[in-house]
N, C-alpha and C positions, 0 to 999 in steps of 0.2 A: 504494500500500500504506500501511497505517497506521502511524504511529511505537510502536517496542514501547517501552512506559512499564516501566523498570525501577524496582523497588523496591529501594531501598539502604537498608540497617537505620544509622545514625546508632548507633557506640556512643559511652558517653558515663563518662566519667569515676569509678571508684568513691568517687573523696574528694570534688570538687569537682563534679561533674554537669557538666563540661564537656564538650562534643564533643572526641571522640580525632582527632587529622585524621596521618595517616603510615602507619606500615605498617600490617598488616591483624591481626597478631597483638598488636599496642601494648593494652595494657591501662591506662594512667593517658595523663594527658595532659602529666604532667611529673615529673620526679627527684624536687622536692620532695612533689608528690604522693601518691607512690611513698612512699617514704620516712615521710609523717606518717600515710599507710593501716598499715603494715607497724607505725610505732611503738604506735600505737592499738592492732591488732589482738594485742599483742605484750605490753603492757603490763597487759590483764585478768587475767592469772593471777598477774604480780607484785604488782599489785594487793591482790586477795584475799588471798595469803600475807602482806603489810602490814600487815592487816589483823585478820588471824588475829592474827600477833606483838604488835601494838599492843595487842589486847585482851586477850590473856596476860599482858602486862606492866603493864597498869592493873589485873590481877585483883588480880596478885602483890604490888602495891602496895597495892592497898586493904587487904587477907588482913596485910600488915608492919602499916601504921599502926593498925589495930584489933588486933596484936597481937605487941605490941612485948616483951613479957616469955617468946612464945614457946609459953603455954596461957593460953586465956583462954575467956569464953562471950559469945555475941553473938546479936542477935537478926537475922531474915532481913529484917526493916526495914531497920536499921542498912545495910546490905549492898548494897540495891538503891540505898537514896538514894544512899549513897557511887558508884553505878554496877558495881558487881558484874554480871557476865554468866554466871549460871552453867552455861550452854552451852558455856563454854569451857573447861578445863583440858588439864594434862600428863600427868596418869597418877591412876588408882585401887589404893586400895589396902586389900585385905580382909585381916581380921585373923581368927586362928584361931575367935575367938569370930562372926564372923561381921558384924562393923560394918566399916561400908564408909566407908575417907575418903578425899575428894577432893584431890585436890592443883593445886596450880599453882604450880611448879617445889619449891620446901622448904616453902610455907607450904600448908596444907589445912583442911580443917573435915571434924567428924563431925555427919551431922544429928541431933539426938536429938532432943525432943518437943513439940511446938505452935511450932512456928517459930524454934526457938532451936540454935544452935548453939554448938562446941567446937571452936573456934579451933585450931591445933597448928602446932608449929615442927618439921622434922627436919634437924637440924644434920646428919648423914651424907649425906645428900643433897648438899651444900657440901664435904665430907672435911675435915669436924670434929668431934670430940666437941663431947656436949649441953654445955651451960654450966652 
């Protein structure tokens, strides 16, 4: 009779590509393994939120240093070279007349016309009167 040739499927390691060699349900081939899969896999959403905060808080700084008296006008030049991202903010805030201003945490701008902006401070934001 012939020899039955079995086929064994080789699994193989998700962090390292190494062959798994022990029990049958073994998924990594070692603790450390294990371990720097889980940290990687675990790590991209901390990431991101990092991320998000780091650029809120480079907003919020650029928006203080252009506008350190608290009202000021500034152009959307100014803004980007500084590195401004205006994808990012904390909150919008419309006014009965109907202008819309951005914020990132107390400091915001309103857009008004050919690329120019109105800077704004709101000290209540902080639980202080205006200065």
């Amino acid at each position: 009779m012939p020899a039955v040739e079995r086929l064994i499927e080789t699994k193989v390691c998700p962090e390292c590509g190494d062959p798994i060699k022990g029990r049958t349900d073994k998924k990594f081939c070692s603790d450390a393994c294990r371990n720097i899969y889980h940290y990687r896999s675990n790590n991209a959403p901390i990431n991101y939120v990092r991320n998000v905060v780091n650029t809120l808080k480079r907003n919020r700084r650029i928006l203080s240093e252009l506008n350190p008296e608290g009202k000021t006008k500034v152009h959307r030049s100014k803004l980007i070279e500084k590195g401004y991202d205006f994808m990012y903010h904390t909150n919008i805030y419309r006014t009965k007349a109907g202008n819309v201003y951005v914020f990132c945490f107390e400091h915001g701008y309103l857009e008004l016309s050919e690329n120019w902006y109105a800077l704004v401070r709101r000290d209540e934001y902080l639980g202080r009167a205006g200065d």
